[in-house]
N, C-alpha and C positions, 0 to 999 in steps of 0.2 A: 831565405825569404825575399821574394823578389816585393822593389822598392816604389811608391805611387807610378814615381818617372816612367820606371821600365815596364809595369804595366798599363800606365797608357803608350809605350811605343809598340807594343805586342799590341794592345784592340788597335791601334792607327794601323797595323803591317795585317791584321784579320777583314778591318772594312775595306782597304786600299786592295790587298792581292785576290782574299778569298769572298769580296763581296758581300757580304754579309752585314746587317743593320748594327747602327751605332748602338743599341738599346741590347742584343744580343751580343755582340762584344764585350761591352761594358759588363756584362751577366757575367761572363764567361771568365774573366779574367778579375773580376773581384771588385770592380771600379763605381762611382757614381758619377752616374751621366753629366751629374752638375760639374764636373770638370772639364766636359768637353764648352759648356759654351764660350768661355772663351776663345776657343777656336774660332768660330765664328766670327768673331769679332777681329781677331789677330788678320785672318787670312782677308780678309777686306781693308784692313789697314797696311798689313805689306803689301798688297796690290796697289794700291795709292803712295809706294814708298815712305811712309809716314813713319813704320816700325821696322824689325829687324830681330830681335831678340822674345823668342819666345814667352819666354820666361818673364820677362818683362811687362810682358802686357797682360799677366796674370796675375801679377804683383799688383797692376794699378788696376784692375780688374775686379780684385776681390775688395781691395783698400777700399773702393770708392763703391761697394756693394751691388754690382749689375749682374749678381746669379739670380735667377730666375730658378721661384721658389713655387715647383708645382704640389698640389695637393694630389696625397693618393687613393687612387679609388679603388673599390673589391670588384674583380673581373670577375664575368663569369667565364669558367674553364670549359671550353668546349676546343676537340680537335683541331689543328690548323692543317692545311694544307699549304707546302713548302710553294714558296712562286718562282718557279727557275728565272735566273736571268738570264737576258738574249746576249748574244756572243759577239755582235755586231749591231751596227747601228740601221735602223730601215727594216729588223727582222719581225719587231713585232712594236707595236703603239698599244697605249688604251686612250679610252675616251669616258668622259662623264659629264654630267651638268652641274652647273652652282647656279643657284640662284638671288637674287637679292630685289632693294626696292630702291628706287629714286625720294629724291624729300618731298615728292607730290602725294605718294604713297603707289606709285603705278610700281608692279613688278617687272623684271626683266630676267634672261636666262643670259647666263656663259656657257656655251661647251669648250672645254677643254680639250686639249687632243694632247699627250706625252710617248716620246719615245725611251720604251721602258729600258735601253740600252744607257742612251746616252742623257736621262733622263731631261733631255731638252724639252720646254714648251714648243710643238713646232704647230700648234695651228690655236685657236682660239675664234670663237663666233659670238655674237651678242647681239641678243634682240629681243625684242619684246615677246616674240614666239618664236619658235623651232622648230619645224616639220620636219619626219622622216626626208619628203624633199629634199629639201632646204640640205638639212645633214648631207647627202650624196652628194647636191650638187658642191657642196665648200669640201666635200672629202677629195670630191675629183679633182679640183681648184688647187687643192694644198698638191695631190699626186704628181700636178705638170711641174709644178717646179721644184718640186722637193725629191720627187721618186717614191714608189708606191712600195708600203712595207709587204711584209707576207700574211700576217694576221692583225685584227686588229680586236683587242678584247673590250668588249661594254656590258650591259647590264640587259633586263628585260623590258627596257621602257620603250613605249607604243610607238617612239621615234626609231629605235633602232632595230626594231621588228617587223617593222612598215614593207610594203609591200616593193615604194622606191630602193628601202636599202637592200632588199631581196636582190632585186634586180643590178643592180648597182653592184652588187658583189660577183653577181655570175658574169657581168661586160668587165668588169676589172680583173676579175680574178684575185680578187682580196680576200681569206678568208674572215668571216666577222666568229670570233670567239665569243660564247654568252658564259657567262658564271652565274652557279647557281641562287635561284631567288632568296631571298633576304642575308646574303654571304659576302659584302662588300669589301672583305679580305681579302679574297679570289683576285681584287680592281686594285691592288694595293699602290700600283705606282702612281695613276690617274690620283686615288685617294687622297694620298701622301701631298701632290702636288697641291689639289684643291684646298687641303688645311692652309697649308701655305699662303694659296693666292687668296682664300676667306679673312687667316690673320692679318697678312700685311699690306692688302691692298683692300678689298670690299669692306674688313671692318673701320680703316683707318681713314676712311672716306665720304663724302655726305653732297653724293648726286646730285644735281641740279633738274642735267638732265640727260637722253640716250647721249649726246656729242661727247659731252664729258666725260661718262661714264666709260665711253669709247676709249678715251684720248687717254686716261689715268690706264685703263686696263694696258691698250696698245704700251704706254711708258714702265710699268711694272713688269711685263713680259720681258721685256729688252733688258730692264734690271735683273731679272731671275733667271737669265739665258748667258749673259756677259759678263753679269759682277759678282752676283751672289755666288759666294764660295756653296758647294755642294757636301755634305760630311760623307755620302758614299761614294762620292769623286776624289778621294784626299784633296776636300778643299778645294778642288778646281770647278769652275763655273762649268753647265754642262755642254757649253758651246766650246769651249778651252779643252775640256775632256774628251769632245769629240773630235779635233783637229789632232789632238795628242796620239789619239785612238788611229785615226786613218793612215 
């Protein structure tokens, strides 16, 4: 009978080599997810030097009660379709919107942009509105200095169906990927990141106004790009995982 230890070193050696989600690993090998947070926490404190011993900081971990205790809900079972990962970095992005409000009550939009490789935030736009336009022209923008992926997958919103991103895609030669309507699985890396940037930065914050909201998004990016440990990067931030990568 294999021992907790060794099967979280078996799902760590399944998310790390075979890419595969923390939540299917952990299925897979018998584990509760609640063991990985720690990780979390470990891998931002040895980045800081602070720790060293694994083991350790699950000891003070659990002592001092910081497992994060979710409530379960009855899904409904419907089909999935599997999302390959890209092999390389620049092969393919998604994109999506989050939105939120200032404490005037005025709303604002973020588009997101991820590369579904190296799961880096590489682009981010915020504004009070968001035109198909608008879209192209910051897609182009990010393309000069980043380099232009091969696909880039979004949804069917009147922004990215627009007659600009039409056109936009035939002078770039980008293809734009849609997934089907109300299937937002299909988007799952764009997804995944949006919870993310909704939990730790939109909800944990209280707008003034667009500068700020600018200036806190611009600062969380840089944190989610450089520090924050990744769990399908073994832990590596996805800007570290793509340097490792190249």
């Amino acid at each position: 009978m294999v021992k907790s230890a060794g099967r979280k070193q078996i799902a760590r050696h399944m998310i790390s080599e075979h890419r595969i989600s923390e939540r299917s690993a952990c299925r897979l090998v018998g584990i509760s997810r609640t063991a990985y947070g720690y990780l979390l926490l470990h891998g931002l404190l040895k980045a800081e030097g602070l720790v060293i011993n694994r083991k350790r900081t699950y000891r003070i971990y659990t002592e001092e009660g910081l497992q994060v205790r979710t409530k379960k809900r009855r899904k409904l079972q419907r089909p999935r379709q599997p999302m390959e990962v890209p092999l390389g970095i620049n092969q393919r992005w998604s994109m999506d919107f989050v939105s939120d409000q200032l404490s005037n009550g005025r709303r604002f939009r973020v588009l997101n942009i991820v590369d579904d490789y190296s799961r880096e935030m590489v682009g981010r736009l915020v504004s009070v509105s968001i035109s198909g336009r608008q879209v192209a022209r910051f897609l182009g923008q990010l393309i000069e200095t980043r380099g232009k992926p091969n696909t880039i997958i979004c949804d069917n919103g009147t922004e990215f169906t627009s007659k600009a991103m039409f056109f936009w895609s035939q002078e770039s030669g980008v293809k734009l990927g849609f997934i089907q309507p109300g299937k937002p699985t299909q988007n799952a890396f764009v997804e995944s990141l949006n919870g993310k940037f909704r939990n730790e930065c939109l909800n944990r914050h209280w707008f003034r106004s667009m500068e700020e909201a600018k200036a806190e998004i611009k600062q969380w990016r840089h944190h989610y790009n450089h520090v924050r440990p990744h769990s399908s990067l073994d832990y590596l931030p996805p800007v570290a995982f793509a340097e490792q990568a190249a």
